[in-house]
N, C-alpha and C positions, 0 to 999 in steps of 0.2 A: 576720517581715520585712515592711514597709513597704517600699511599689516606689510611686515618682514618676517618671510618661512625662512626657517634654517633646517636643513633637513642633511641626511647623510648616508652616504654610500660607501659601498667595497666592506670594510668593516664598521662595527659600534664603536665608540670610545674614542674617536678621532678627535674631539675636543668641540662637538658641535657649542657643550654650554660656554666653554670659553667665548666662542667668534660670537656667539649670539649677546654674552655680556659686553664683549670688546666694544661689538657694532651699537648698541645701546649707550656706553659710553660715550662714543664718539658723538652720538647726537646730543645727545643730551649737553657736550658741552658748547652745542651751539643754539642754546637756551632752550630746548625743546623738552615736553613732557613723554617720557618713553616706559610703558608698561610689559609685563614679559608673560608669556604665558607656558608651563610647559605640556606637551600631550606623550602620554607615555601606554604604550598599546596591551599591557599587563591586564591581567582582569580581576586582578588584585583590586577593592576600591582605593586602599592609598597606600603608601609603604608602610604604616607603622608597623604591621604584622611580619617583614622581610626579615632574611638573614645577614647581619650587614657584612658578614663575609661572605656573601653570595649578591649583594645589590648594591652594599656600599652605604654609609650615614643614612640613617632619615633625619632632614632636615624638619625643624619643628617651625614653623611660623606666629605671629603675634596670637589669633585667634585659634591656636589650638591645631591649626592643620599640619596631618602628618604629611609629607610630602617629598619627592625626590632632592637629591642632594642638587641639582642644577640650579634650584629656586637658591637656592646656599650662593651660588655663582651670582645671581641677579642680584640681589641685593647688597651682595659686598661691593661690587661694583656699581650702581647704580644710586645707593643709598636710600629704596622705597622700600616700603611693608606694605607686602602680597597676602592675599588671602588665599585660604584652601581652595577657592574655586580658582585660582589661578594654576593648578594642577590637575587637568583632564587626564583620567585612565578610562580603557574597555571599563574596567567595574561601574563607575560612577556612571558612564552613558548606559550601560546594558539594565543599570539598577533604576535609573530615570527611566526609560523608554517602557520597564517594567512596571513600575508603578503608574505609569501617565495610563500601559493598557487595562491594568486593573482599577482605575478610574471609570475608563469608558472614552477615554477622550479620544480613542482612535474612531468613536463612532463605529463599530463594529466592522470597520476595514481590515484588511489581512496587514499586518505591520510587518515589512522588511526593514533592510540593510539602508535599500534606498526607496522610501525619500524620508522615512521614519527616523533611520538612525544619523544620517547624515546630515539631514535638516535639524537635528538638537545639537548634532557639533557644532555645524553654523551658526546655531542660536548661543551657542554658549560662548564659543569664542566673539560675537559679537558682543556678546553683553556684559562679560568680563571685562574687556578692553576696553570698557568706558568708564569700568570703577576706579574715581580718584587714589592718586597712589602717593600722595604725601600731602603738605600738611598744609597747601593751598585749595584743595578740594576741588581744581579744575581736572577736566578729562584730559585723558594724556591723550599728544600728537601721533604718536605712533606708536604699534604693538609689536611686538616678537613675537613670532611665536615660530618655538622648536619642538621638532615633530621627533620625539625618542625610536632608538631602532634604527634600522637602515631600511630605505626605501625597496621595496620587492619584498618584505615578509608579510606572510600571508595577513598577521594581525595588524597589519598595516593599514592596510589597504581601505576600509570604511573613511578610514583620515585621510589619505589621501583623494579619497573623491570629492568629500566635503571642502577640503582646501581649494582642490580642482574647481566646484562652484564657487568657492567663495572669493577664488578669483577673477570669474567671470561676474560679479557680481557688482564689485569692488570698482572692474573698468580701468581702463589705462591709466596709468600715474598714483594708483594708490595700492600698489601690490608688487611685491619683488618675490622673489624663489631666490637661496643663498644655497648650491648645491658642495656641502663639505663632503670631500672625497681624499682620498690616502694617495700618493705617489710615493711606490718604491722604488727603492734602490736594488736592483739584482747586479753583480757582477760588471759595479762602477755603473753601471746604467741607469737612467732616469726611464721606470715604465710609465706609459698612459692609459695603455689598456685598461685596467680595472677601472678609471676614472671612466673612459669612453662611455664602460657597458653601462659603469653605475646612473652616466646624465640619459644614455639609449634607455634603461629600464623606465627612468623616472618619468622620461617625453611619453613614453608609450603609455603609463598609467595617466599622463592628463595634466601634468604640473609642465612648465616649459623653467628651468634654470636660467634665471638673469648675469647670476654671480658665481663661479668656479672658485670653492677656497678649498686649494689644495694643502694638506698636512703634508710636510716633509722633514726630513731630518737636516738638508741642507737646503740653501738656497735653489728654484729651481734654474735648468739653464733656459735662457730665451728659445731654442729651438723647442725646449720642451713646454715652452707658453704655445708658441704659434702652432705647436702640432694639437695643444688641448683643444687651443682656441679652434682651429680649423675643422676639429671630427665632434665638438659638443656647440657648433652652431653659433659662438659667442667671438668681440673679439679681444685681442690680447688684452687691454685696459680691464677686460672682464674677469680675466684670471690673476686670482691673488696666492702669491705662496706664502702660507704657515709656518714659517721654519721652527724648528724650537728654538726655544729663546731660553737664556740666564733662569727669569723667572714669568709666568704668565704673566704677572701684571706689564708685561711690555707689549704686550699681545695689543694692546688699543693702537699703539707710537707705530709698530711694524703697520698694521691697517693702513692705518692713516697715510705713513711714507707710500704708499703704494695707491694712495688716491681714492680710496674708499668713499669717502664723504664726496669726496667729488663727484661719481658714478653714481652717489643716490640720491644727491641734488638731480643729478638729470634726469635720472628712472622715475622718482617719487616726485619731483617738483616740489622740490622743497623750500624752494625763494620764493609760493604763494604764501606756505606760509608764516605771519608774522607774531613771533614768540614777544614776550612783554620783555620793554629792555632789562629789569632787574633781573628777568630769567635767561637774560645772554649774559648778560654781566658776571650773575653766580655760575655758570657755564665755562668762563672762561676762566675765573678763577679756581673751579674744581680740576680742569686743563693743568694750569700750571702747578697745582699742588701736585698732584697725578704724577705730572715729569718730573716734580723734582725727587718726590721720595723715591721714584723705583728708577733714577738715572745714578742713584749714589748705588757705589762699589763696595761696601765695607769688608774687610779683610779680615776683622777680631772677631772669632765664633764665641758662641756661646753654647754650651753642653746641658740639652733637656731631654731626660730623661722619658719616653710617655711607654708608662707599664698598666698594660691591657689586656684582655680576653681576645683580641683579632687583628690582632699585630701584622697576621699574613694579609690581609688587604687593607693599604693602605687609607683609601677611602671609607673604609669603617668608620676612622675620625678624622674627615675631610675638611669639617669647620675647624675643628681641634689645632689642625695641623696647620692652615690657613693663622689663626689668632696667634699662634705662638713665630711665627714670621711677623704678622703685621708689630706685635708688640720688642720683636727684637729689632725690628727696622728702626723703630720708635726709640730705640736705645742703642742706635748707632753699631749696631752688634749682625753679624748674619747666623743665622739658625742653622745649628747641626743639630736635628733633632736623634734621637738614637729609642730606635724601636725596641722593646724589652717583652717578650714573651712574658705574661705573669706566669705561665703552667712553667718557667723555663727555670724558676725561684724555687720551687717545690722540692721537696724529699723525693718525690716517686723519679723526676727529672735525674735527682741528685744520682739515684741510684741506676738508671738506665742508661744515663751519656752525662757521666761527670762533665765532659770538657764543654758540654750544651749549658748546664747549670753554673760550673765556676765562671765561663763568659757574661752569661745574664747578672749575675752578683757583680761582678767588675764594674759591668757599664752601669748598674745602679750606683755601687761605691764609688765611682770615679765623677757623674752626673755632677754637676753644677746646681740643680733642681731638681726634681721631681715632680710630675704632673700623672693623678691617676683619674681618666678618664669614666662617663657612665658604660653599663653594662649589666646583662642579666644571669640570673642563673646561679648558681654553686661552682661550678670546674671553675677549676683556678683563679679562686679567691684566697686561697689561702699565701697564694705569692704575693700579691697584693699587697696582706696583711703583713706580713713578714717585711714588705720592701717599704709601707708605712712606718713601720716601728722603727724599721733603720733610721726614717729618714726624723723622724722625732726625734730620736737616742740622741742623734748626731750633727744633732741641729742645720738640716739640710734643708734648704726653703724646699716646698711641696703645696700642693695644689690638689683637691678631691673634686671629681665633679660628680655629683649626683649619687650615683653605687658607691663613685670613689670616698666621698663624706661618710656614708651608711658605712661601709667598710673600718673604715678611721674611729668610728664612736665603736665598732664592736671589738676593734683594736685595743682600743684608752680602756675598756670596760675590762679586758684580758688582764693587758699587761700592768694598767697603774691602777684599777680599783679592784683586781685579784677575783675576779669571775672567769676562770680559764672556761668556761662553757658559752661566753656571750658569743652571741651570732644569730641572723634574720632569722625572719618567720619563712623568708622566700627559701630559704636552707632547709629551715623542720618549725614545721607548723608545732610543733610542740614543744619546742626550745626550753628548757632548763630557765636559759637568761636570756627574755626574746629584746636584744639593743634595739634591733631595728621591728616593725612591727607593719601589718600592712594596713592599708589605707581604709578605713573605719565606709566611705563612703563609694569603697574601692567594689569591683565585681571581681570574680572569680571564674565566672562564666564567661563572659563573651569578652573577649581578649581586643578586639579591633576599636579605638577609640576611646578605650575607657579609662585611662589613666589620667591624670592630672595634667594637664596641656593648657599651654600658651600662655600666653602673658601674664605675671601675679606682681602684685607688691609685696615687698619685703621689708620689716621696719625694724629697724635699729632700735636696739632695745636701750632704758636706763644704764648706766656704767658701762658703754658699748664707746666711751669717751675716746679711750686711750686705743681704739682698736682700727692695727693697722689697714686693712679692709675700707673702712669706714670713711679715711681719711682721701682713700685714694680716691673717694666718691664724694671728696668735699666737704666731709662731716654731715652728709645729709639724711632726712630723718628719715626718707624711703629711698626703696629704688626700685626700678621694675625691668623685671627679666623674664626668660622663657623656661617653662616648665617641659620635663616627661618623666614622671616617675609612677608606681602605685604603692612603693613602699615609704617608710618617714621613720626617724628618731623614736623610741617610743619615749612618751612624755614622762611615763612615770619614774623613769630612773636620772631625769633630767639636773635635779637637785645633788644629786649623788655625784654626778659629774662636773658639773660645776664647782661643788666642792675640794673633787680632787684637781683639779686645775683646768677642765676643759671649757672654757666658754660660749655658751651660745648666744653670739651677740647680734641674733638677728630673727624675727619670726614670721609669722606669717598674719594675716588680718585677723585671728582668732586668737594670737597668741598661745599657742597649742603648739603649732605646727613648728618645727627646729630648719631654719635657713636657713641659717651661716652657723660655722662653729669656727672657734679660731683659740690657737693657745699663743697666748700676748706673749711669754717671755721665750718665744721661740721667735727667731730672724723672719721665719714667714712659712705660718701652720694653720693653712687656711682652706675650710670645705665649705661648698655651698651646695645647696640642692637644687636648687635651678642651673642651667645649661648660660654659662656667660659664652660660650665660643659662637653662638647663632649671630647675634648681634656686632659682632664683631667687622669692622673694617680696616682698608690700609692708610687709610686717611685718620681713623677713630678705633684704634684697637679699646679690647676690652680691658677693664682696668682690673679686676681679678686676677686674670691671663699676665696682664703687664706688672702688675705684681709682682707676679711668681720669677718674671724675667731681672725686671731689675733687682730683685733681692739675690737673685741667682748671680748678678752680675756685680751686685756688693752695692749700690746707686740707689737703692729704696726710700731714701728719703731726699731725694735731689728729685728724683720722679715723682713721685706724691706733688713736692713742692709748684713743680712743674705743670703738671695737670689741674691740681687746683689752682693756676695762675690762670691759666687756659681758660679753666670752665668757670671761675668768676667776670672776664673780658668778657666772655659771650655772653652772660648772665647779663653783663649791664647794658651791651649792645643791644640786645633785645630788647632790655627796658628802656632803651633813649637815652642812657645816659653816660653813653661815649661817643 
């Protein structure tokens, strides 16, 4: 096993999960099995419980783990499904070492930092890194693992000793250090210093830096390589510059230009070893797929609406915003996505900063689509609902995901079956007309985990014939997607709306449970309650997502067409019979 640390210095948010996706790319397309692991020093056990405008998305995984947005990075780029242990926090090590001592397993030893808690990191990043991550069931070649945080904080530090063994453990040729660090620009100047102190902090904690990827805004200059190179002990071929790029997906191409793969052939030796030729073959071909979609320029935008509760941090809906790219790439189109306060829709808005409220209304009226994202809570739901009903009225394609669906049925219950009181239980437990209803098997008590998570089938119900959804998925009679919710449709008024026009053409294994709803003689009015943005890639967007896009962009039945061409070829390729 080959172990690549990504780690980061000066400040957080330098793009560590980018270069650690990039670099996993790159191998991989030299037929290699490449696993990712992230370690994030919080003492949180996982994100599900965070503010995501304080931490950004939680990413949901196949098996239910709630998890940091970077796993979101691994998998678009790499194409594997990670499990929740593939997300090490302080919680999970602090909560193992505590259970292992209320066992007895420490043998009535005094348990520290080191060799108690250190040696379970060790154990765990090793034993992670062996679990097969796709759908050949061999152990993958090499691991990633990015260490969250910037090196020198205090709650670091148990991780970095454990990595410090674990590379001494590992022995020459199976261990790299990738030190991402920030250069700025003062006053036309290229600084090094911060980069200096950040590899000086990190030698002194015990890790040694093989690889310098500097983030920059421009290219750097050569004086500025050889002077990194010369005070962080590396040489210049060692230092890679990050520029920004167009869009991250070129982030692999700029690596690469710059010899990456080259430098970890000779660190890692990696011409021992010998990948199965179908897995260089598929390698090379995911290569040139890769360059051709993100080397096109396209000019003609496309106007998507996403009206949300946490619009101020971007990464609240990181996947969200990811999918609706991959799917405008897919339709020749570049994404102008346009942020919409839902609080910014509202009467109380209206009345505090008219010129805040007539803006938000604009860029809803003016939108091409509309896509309303999950979310929790009461405050400003009711913009939501309002910029729903426009987009109904007015035959605006739209898109509900999870809250956003729940929202839309307490909409439809409003305004076309004349219950002005419908709205959640999560609103008033005592609701008049409870639309949405919470989850029967749901807790109330302890909040971390307990929601409906990870992977479920969804089936297309009887007379779900004509429904555009449906088709974009091939007319098939399930599908499986990622769940997080604890609230659902309530079933008993399910008839009622159907009636008046709403259909729910899709359920759950119980048939009970409302998965899709969709209003057919609408251009494209379509909620799901599962999360299609996780699964999502720039090679394989999602087709809910891509939906929304090509109806948006008038093309909805050339795409459909399209996709089902696609996903029949590979259907018979598989079965041998092309």
């Amino acid at each position: 096993m080959r172990y690549i640390l990504v780690s980061g210095g000066v400040i957080s948010g330098v793009g560590k999960g980018i270069i650690a996706s990039s670099t996993g790319l790159l191998l991989k397309t030299l037929g290699l099995r490449v696993t990712c692991i992230k370690i994030d020093p919080y003492l949180n056990i996982d994100a599900g419980t965070m503010n995501p405008k304080d931490h950004g998305e939680c990413f949901v995984l196949d098996d239910g783990g709630e998890c940091d947005l970077d796993l979101g990075h691994y998998q678009r780029y790499l194409g594997i499904n990670l499990s929740r242990d593939h997300n090490i926090t302080t919680g999970k090590i602090n909560m193992e070492v505590g259970l292992r001592e209320r066992r007895g397993d420490y043998l009535g030893r005094t348990v520290q930092v080191v060799p108690h808690v250190t040696n379970l990191i060790k154990e765990w990043i090793e034993r992670v890194a062996r679990i097969p991550i796709d759908e050949s069931g061999a152990e993958p070649d090499v691991c990633i693992v990015e260490l969250g945080g910037t090196v020198g904080d205090i709650e670091n530090m148990p991780f970095v000793e454990a990595l410090t063994q674990l590379r001494h453990r590992c022995g020459k040729g199976n261990f790299i250090n990738i030190q991402v660090s920030y250069v700025p620009v003062i006053n036309g100047e290229q600084k090094t210093k911060p980069t200096q102190h950040a590899v000086k902090t990190i030698r002194s904690a015990g890790l040694i830096p093989d690889l310098i990827a500097c983030r920059c805004e421009r290219p750097l200059d050569q004086d500025t390589i050889n002077k990194i190179a010369l005070h962080c002990q590396v040489e210049p071929e060692q230092v890679i510059a990050v520029r920004d790029m167009p869009t991250v997906y070129q982030v692999p191409v700029l690596l690469k230009e710059q010899g990456l793969i080259t430098v970890l052939r000779s660190i890692l030796m990696l011409d021992s070893l010998t990948p199965e030729p179908a897995q260089v073959k598929k390698g090379a071909e995911i290569w040139q797929k890769w360059k051709d979609v993100i080397s096109k320029n396209y000019t003609e935008t496309i106007d998507i609406a996403l009206v949300g509760k946490y619009v101020e941090l971007h990464d609240s809906y990181l996947s969200l915003y990811k999918s609706l790219e991959h799917a405008a790439i897919w339709c020749k189109r570049k994404l102008n996505l346009i942020w919409v306060d839902s609080e910014h829709l509202e009467e109380s808005t209206r009345e505090a900063d008219p010129a805040l409220y007539h803006k938000a209304w604009h860029d809803v009226c003016s939108a091409s689509g509309l896509v309303v994202p999950g979310g929790f809570g009461e405050r400003a739901t009711e913009g939501i609902i309002k910029a729903t009903q426009w987009a109904r009225e007015h035959n605006t394609p739209w898109l509900g995901i999870c809250f956003g669906m729940q929202l839309a049925v307490c909409e439809f219950a409003r305004n076309v079956c004349g219950h002005p009181n419908a709205t959640s239980e999560e609103f008033d437990e005592n609701a008049e007309y409870p639309a949405v209803i919470f989850m029967p098997e749901g807790s109330k008590e302890t909040k971390g985990g307990t929601m409906r998570l990870g992977l479920r089938t969804t089936h297309f119900q009887p007379g779900s014939e004509d429904s555009k959804l449906r088709a974009m998925y091939g007319n098939a009679e399930t599908v499986d997607e990622r769940h997080r919710h604890r609230y659902e449709v309530n079933p008993a008024f399910v008839d009622e709306f159907e009636k008046a026009g709403l259909s729910f053409v899709g359920k759950d294994d119980t048939g009970r449970r409302m998965e899709i709803i969709e209003i057919k003689s609408h251009p494209y009015f379509v909620g799901v309650q599962y999360h299609p943005e996780y699964i999502s890639q720039p090679l394989s967007p999602s087709l809910p997502i891509l939906g929304l896009v090509a109806a948006a962009i008038g093309c909805l039945d050339e795409v459909t067409k399209e996709v089902c061409e696609l996903r029949n070829k590979a259907n018979s390729t598989v079965n041998g019979t092309a």
